[in-house]
Every structure is written in C-alpha cells, then in structure tokens.
N, C-alpha and C positions, 0 to 999 in steps of 0.2 A: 504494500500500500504506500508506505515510503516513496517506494520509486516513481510509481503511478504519480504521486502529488507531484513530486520535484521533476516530471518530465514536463507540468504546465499544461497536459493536454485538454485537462480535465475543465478548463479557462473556458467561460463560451458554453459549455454544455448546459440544456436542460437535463436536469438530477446531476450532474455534475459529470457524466460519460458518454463515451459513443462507444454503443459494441463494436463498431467496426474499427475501432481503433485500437490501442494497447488495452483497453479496459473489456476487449472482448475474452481475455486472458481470464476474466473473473466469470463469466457468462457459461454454464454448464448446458444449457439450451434455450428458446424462446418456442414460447407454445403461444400460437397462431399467428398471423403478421408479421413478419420478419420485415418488410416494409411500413410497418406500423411504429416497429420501437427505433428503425434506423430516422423514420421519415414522414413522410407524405404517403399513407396505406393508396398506393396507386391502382394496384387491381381493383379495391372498394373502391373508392373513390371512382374511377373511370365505368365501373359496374353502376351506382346512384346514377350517375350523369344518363347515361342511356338510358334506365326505368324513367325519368324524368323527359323522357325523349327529345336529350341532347345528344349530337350527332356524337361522342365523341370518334369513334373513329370510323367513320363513314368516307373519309377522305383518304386513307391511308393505302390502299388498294392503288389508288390510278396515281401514285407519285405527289402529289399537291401537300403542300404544310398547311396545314391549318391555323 
C-alpha cells in the first residue's frame, strides 16, 4: 500500500484507484461491468440509447461517424 500511495497514481481517482492501473494488483475480480468500474458502462449505456430509439449505431455499417 506504501508503494501504491508514493507512486501518486492514486491522485485524480474517484475512490482513490483505477483497476487498470497499479491498483489492479489489489483487484481479485469484478462481478458485472468491467466497463462500469473502469468507466463509462458503454455496452449499457449504448443498449438504453436504442430502447429509447436513438440510433446509436445505425450509422456504423456504411463507414459514416456519427
């Protein structure tokens, strides 16, 4: 834990880590959302969007950015 503090990574962090950083070292598994605890849960998130019938990715197919 020592080390962890005095690398500074932990600076910035909401709860004070990123699993995907040195602090995944502490991290024995995540149960559900792996893009929930790094982030922005994008598969949900882009899953709501379309039941809401926003296109999200209806453009993605013929090359166009959205």
């Amino acid at each position: 834990m020592a080390d962890y503090l005095a690398s500074g990574e932990w600076q910035g962090k909401a709860g004070g880590y990123a699993v995907q950083g040195f602090a995944g070292a502490f991290v024995a598994s995540v149960s559900g959302s792996y893009s929930s605890v790094v982030g922005l849960p994008l598969h949900e998130t882009a899953n709501l969007l379309e039941s809401a019938r926003y296109p999200v990715r209806a453009r993605w197919t013929d090359g166009a950015i959205a």
